[in-house]
C-alpha positions, 0 to 999 in steps of 0.5 A, spaced: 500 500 500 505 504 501 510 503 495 502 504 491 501 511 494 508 512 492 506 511 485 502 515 486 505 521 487 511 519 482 517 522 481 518 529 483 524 534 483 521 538 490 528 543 489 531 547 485 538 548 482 540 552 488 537 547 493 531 550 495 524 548 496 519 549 490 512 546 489 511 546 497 503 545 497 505 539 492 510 536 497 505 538 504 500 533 500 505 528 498 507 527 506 501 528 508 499 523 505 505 518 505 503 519 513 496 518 513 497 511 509 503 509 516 497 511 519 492 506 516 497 501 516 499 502 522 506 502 521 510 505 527 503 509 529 502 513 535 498 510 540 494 514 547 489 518 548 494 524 545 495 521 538 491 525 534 495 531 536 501 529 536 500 526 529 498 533 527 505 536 530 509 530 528 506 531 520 509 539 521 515 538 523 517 532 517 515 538 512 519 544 516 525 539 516 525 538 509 529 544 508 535 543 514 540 537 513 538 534 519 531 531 522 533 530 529 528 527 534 528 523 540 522 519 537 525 512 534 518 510 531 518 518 529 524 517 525 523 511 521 516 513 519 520 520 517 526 516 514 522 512 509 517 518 507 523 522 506 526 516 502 520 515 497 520 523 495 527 522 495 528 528 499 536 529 502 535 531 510 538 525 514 534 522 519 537 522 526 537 520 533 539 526 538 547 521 540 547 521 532 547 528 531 552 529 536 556 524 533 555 527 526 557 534 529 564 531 534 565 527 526 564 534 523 568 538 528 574 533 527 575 535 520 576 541 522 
């Protein structure tokens, strides 16, 4: 069902030559969509009373995300449902873990 909605929406160029997002409302549809197919196929969903809230923020923060190098949360079922939506539209943003993003920057730091 998820690979189906993925045809669906097809392959879409979401940035320019300068890396900057372009066509933002198809791109809010494509994630909202993609996470509400998670939804219903219950991949990694939230569960309680607070679910529908956080859905709302969760869908907020992948779109806000796609135009920084990391999405960072602490959220093991966020993240995975945020790594495989972003692989699908083939956005570049790196799903991390808060320990990941602090071994990325030490990485980063060394280089210097």
């Amino acid at each position: 069902m998820f690979k189906a909605a993925c045809s669906l929406i097809g392959e879409q160029k979401w940035e320019n030559c300068s890396g900057r997002v372009e066509n933002y409302n198809s791109l809010n549809g494509a994630i909202n969509s993609l996470f509400k197919v998670l939804n219903n196929l219950s991949f990694k969903r939230d569960k309680g009373d607070r679910k529908i809230r956080s859905s709302t923020y969760d869908i907020e923060h992948i779109i806000y995300a796609v135009i920084s190098d990391y999405f960072v949360s602490d959220d093991g079922n966020l993240r995975e449902r945020t790594a495989l939506i972003y692989k699908a539209l083939d956005i570049k943003t790196l799903v991390l873990s808060p320990a990941q993003l602090v071994s990325k920057l030490n990485q980063l730091d060394a280089l210097e």
